[in-house]
N, C-alpha and C positions, 0 to 999 in steps of 0.2 A: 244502794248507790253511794259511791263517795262522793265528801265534798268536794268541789275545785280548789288549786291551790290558794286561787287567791282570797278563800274562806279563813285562813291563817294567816292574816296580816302580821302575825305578833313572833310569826315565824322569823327567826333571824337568820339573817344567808352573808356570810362574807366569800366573795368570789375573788380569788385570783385568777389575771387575764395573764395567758402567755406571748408574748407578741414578738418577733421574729422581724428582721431590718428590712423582706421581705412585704409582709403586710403592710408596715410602714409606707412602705415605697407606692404600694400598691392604692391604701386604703386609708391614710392619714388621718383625711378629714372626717371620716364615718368613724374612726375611732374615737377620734376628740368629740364628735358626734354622745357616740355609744357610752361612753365612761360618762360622760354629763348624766344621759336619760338614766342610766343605775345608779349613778346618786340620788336624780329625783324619786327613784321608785324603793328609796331604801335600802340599798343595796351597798353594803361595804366594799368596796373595793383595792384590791391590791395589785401593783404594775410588776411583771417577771421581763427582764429583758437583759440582755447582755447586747442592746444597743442602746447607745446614751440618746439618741433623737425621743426615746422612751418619755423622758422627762418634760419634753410638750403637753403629753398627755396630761400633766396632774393636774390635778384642782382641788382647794378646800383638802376634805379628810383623806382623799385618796393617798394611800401610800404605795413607794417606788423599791424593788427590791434590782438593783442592778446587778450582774453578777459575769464573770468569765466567760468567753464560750466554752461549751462542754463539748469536751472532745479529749480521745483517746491521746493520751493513757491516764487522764484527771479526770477523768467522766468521773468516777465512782467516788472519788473525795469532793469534787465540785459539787457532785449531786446531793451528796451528803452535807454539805456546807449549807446549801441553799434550802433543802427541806429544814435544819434546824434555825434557817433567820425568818422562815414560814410561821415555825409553831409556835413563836412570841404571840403574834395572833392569827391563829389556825384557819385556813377559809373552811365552806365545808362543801366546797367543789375545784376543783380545777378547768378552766375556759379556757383552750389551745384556741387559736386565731388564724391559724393559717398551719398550713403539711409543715412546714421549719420549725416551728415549735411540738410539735407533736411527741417526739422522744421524749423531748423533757418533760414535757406535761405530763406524759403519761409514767414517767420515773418519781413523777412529785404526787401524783396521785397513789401509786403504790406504797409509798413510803411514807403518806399521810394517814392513809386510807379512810381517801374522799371520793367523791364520784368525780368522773372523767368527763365532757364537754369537748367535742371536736369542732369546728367550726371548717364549710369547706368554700373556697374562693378559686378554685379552678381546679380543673381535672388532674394537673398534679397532683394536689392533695388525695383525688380521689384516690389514685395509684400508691398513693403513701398509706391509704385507711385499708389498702388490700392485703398490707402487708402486717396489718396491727391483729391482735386479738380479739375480733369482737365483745366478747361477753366483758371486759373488760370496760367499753363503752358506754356511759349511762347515754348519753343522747348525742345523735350528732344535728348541728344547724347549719342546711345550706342554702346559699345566697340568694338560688335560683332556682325555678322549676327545673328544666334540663337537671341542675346537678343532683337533684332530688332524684329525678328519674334514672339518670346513670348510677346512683348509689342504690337505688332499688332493682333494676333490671340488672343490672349487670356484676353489681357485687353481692347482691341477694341479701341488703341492710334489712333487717326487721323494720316495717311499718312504723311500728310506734316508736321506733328512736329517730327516727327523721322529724326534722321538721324547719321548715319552710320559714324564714326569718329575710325578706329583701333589706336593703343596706338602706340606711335614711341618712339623709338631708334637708338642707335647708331649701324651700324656692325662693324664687323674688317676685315680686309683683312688675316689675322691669325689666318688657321685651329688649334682652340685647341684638337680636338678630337684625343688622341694616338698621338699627336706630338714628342712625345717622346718614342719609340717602348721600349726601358728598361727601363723604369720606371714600377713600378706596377700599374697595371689597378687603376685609382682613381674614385668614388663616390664622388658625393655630396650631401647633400638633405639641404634645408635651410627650411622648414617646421618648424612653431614654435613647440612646445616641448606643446602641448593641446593635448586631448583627442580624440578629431576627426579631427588631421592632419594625423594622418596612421605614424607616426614615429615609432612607435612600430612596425608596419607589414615589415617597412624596416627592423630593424635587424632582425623579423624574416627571410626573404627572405635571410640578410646577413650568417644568419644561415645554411641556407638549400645550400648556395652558398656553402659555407666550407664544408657541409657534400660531396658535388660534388666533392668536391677538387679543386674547380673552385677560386683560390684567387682575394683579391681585398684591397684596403684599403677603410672603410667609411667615411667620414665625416660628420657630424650633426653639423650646424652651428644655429641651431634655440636658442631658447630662451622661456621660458613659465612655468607653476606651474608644467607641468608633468615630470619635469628635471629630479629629484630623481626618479622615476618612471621607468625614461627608464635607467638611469643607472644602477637600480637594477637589471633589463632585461638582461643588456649587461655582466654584473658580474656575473648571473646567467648562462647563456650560455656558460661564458668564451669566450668573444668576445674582450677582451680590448684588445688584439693586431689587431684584423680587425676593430674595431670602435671608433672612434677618438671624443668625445666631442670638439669643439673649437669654441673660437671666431675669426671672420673676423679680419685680420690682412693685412691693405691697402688697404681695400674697397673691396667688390664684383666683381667688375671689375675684378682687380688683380687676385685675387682667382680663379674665371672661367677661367684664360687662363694656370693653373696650374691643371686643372681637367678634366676626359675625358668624364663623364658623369653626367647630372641631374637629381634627383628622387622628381619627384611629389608624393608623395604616398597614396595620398587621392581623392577623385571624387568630394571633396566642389566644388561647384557652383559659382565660383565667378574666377577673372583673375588676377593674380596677374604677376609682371614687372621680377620675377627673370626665368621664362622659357624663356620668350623673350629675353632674356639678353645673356642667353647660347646659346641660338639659334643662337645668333648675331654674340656671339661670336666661333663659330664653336664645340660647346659642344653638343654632343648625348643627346637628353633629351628623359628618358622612364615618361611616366604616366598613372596614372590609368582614366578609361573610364571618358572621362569630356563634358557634356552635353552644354558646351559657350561657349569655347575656339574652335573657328574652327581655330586658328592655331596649335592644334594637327592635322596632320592629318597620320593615321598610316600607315610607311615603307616611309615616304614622309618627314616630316618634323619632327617625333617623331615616337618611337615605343609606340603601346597605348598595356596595357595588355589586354587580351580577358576578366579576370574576376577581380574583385578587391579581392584578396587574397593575400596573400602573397608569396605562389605556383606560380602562375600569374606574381607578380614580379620578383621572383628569374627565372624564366624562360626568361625573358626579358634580366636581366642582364646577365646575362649566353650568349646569346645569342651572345650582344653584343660583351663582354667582349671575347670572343671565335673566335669570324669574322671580324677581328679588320677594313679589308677592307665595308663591310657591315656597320660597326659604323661609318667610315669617309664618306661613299655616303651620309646617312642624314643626316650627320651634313652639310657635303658642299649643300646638298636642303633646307636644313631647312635654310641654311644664304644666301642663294640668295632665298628664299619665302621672310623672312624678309627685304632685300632689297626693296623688289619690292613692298611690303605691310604694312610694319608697317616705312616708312619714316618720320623723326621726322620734318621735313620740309612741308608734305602732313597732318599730324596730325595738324599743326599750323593753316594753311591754311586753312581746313574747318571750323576747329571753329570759325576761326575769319569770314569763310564768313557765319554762324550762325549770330556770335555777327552784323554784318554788317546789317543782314537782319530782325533782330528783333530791331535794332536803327534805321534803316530807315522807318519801319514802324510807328515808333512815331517823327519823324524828320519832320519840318516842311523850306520847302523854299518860299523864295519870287519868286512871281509872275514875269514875265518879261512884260513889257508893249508891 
């Protein structure tokens, strides 16, 4: 029997993370998260990005390699540039982070020839790992059971290169949900401001709440081309006393412990760090039916709506908003689930004993006489 990896503490691993404006968008915080817990577990680390929001990420030794987007007809010279500002100091893995980075990563693993690392955050990516070479693959790590299982049933991933890594965070020890009984019921939805995040079906549902007579104040913290769009909506209805346009002021953080609930309003396929966040932080989050994210789970750690409608939503919020004891039981399940399961310490931890097991396989020792 072999030893486990982490029997070679003395093994050295420098990983370069590829990360895409994409995951960023997505997944911010669990990265600035993630980059920490791999320096605490020894783990060198190097940033690939040809977005400049990249450089949040750094801390201490981490180094940042920015570089063009690759794309025809400079792929082959770009890619070429970027593998040789690599091999100053050589990882000996490459860490894709999301299906947008994928290409490249796996062009900088060729041309390093290190092991490869997929990382999968929504059934896009899956679509994108269908069209890759497996054997090529050292391991891939998905976010969520579901995406585990859609990479094994349906793409016919070998077992042992899966593996099972949830996103961590931070909790608090401070219920946000109704902390405040006189204040008015608050919303928030941070949904960028595109066509198919469902922002529009919030103020509808904002809508139907007022015809209730059931008050609330919104928030829309997103960002996107469909801006003007939805505030013609909101001015149409005559909602601009219930629905507030704003930008984040003091971070997300901040923000969630001043709010009593989060609106996912869309069913997209993919996982993004701001439900986990409110979770953490003791905020009610409703959303609509979501096929990856098995930390929805409904009257448990989220209200999920039965249909994606907008009827569906405002019966949610209603809900809530109405049984203010009912709101605070999930928020306090939902922040001891994420205790227990999305540990930013347990997330570190298996990647690195990923990174561990795929450099031990190419590591060679001397013989003992």
């Amino acid at each position: 029997m072999s030893d486990p990896p982490e029997s070679y503490p003395h093994l050295a691993i420098t990983s370069a993370l590829c990360i895409d404006g994409d995951v960023l968008d997505r997944l911010g915080r669990v990265l600035r998260y993630l980059v920490v817990g791999l320096v605490e577990q020894a783990v060198s680390v190097q940033l690939v990005s040809d977005d400049p929001r990249v450089m949040s990420l750094r801390l201490g030794p981490t180094k940042t390699v920015l570089h063009h987007p690759v794309a025809w007809p400079m792929a082959k010279s770009r890619l070429r540039q970027l593998a040789e500002q690599l091999t100053v100091d050589p990882p000996v893995l490459i860490h894709a982070l999301s299906g947008g980075s994928y290409r490249v990563a796996a062009a900088l693993a060729d041309a390093l020839d290190v092991e490869l690392v997929l990382q999968v955050t929504s059934l896009h990516d899956c679509e994108a790992i269908a069209q890759m070479d497996e054997s090529r693959i050292g391991a891939i790590i998905a976010l969520s059971q579901p995406l585990v299982t859609a990479l094994e049933t349906q793409l016919q991933i070998a077992p042992e290169k899966l593996h099972l890594v949830r996103p961590g965070v931070m909790t608090d020890e401070h219920l946000a949900c109704f902390a405040d009984e006189q204040r008015e019921p608050t919303i928030l939805c941070t949904s960028a401001f595109e066509r198919d995040r469902g922002v529009d079906r919030l103020i509808e549902a904002v809508d139907l709440l007022r015809q209730r007579g059931c008050n609330a104040m919104t928030f829309l913290l997103g960002q996107g081309r469909y801006e003007s769009a939805l505030r013609r909506m909101v001015r149409h209805r005559r909602l601009t006393a219930q629905v507030t346009f704003s930008n984040l002021v003091g971070g997300l953080l901040e923000t969630l412990q001043s709010c009593d609930i989060l609106v996912r309003p869309s069913s997209r396929a993919s996982i993004t760090a701001d439900p986990l966040l409110a979770m953490a932080r003791g905020v009610a989050v409703v959303s609509l039916p979501n096929a990856i994210c098995d930390h929805f789970q409904h009257e448990q750690t989220a209200y999920i709506c039965s249909k994606p409608t907008a009827e569906s939503l405002a019966d949610a919020l209603e809900r809530l908003i109405t049984d203010i004891e009912y709101a605070r039981r999930i928020a306090t399940s939902a922040r001891e689930y994420i205790r227990q399961n999305h540990a930013i310490s347990t997330m570190a931890e298996r990647i690195c004993d990923v990174y561990r097991e795929l450099a031990l396989s190419r590591a060679t020792f001397p013989i003992r006489e």
